[in-house]
N, C-alpha and C positions, 0 to 999 in steps of 0.2 A: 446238615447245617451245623454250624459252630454253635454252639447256646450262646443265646445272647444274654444283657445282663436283666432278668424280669424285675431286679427291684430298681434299675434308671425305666425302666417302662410306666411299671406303679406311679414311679416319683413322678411325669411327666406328661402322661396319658392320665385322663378322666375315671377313665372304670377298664378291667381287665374283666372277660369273658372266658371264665374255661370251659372249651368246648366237650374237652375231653383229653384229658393229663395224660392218660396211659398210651393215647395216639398221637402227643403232639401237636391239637390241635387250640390254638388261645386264639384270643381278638382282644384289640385295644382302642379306643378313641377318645377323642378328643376334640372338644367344640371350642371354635372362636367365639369373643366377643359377639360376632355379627350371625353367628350362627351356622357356621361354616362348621359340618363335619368332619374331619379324618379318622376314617378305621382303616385299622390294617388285621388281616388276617394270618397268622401265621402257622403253614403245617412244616414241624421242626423235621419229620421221620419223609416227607416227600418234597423237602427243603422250595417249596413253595411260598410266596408270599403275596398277598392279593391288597390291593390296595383302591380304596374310595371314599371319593367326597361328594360331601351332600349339602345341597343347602339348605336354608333355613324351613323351607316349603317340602322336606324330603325327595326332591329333585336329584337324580345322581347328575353330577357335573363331569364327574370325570370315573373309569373303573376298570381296571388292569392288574394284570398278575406275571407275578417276574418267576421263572422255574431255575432250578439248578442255584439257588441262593447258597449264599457261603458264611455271611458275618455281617451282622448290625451292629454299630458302634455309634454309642449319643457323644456329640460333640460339644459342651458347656464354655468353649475357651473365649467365643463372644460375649461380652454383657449384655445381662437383657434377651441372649440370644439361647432358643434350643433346637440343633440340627439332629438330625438322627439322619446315618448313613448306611447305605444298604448296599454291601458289597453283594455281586456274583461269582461263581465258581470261575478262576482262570482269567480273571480282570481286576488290573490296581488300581482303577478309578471308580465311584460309587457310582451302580445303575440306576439310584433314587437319590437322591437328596432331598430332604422333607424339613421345612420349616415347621416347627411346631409353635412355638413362641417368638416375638410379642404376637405373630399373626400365621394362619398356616399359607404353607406356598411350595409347589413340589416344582423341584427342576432332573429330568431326567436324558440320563446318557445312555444313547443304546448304540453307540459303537463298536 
């Protein structure tokens, strides 16, 4: 997987979890207002990335892993707005689209 950028991560996500640097292995999230989790897990060396939201009650609501990942890219060019896009290997359209700000909301393509 392409490195993504860790300090738009930092800026953007709540807390950064290293699981273990010399494997590639981090975690990031971030809570709504309402209490909505998003983490993402990311292993850079088996270009994996696992993706769950929880809610306020620690209920998983949703939780999925995309393989073969290529390149996440934060997109700031909305007001108000922060996307984070998550390409795969051999696709020019993002398999994840992840609202993080004002509120989170994932829309995914798996064409």
């Amino acid at each position: 997987m392409r490195l993504y950028d860790r300090i738009e991560f930092l800026e953007f996500f709540d807390t950064e979890k290293i699981l273990d640097e010399e494997a590639g292995l981090f975690e990031y999230y971030v809570t709504s207002p309402e209490g909505i989790t998003f983490d993402v897990y990311i292993n850079l060396y088996e270009c994996t990335i696992c993706f769950t939201l929880t809610s306020k009650d620690n209920t998983d609501l949703v939780d999925f892993a995309f393989h073969n990942m290529h390149t996440v890219v934060c997109d700031t060019n909305k007001p108000g707005s922060i996307y984070f896009l998550f390409y795969q290997e051999g696709k020019e359209d993002p398999v994840v689209t992840a609202l993080i700000k004002p509120v989170i909301a994932l829309s995914l393509n798996t064409e």
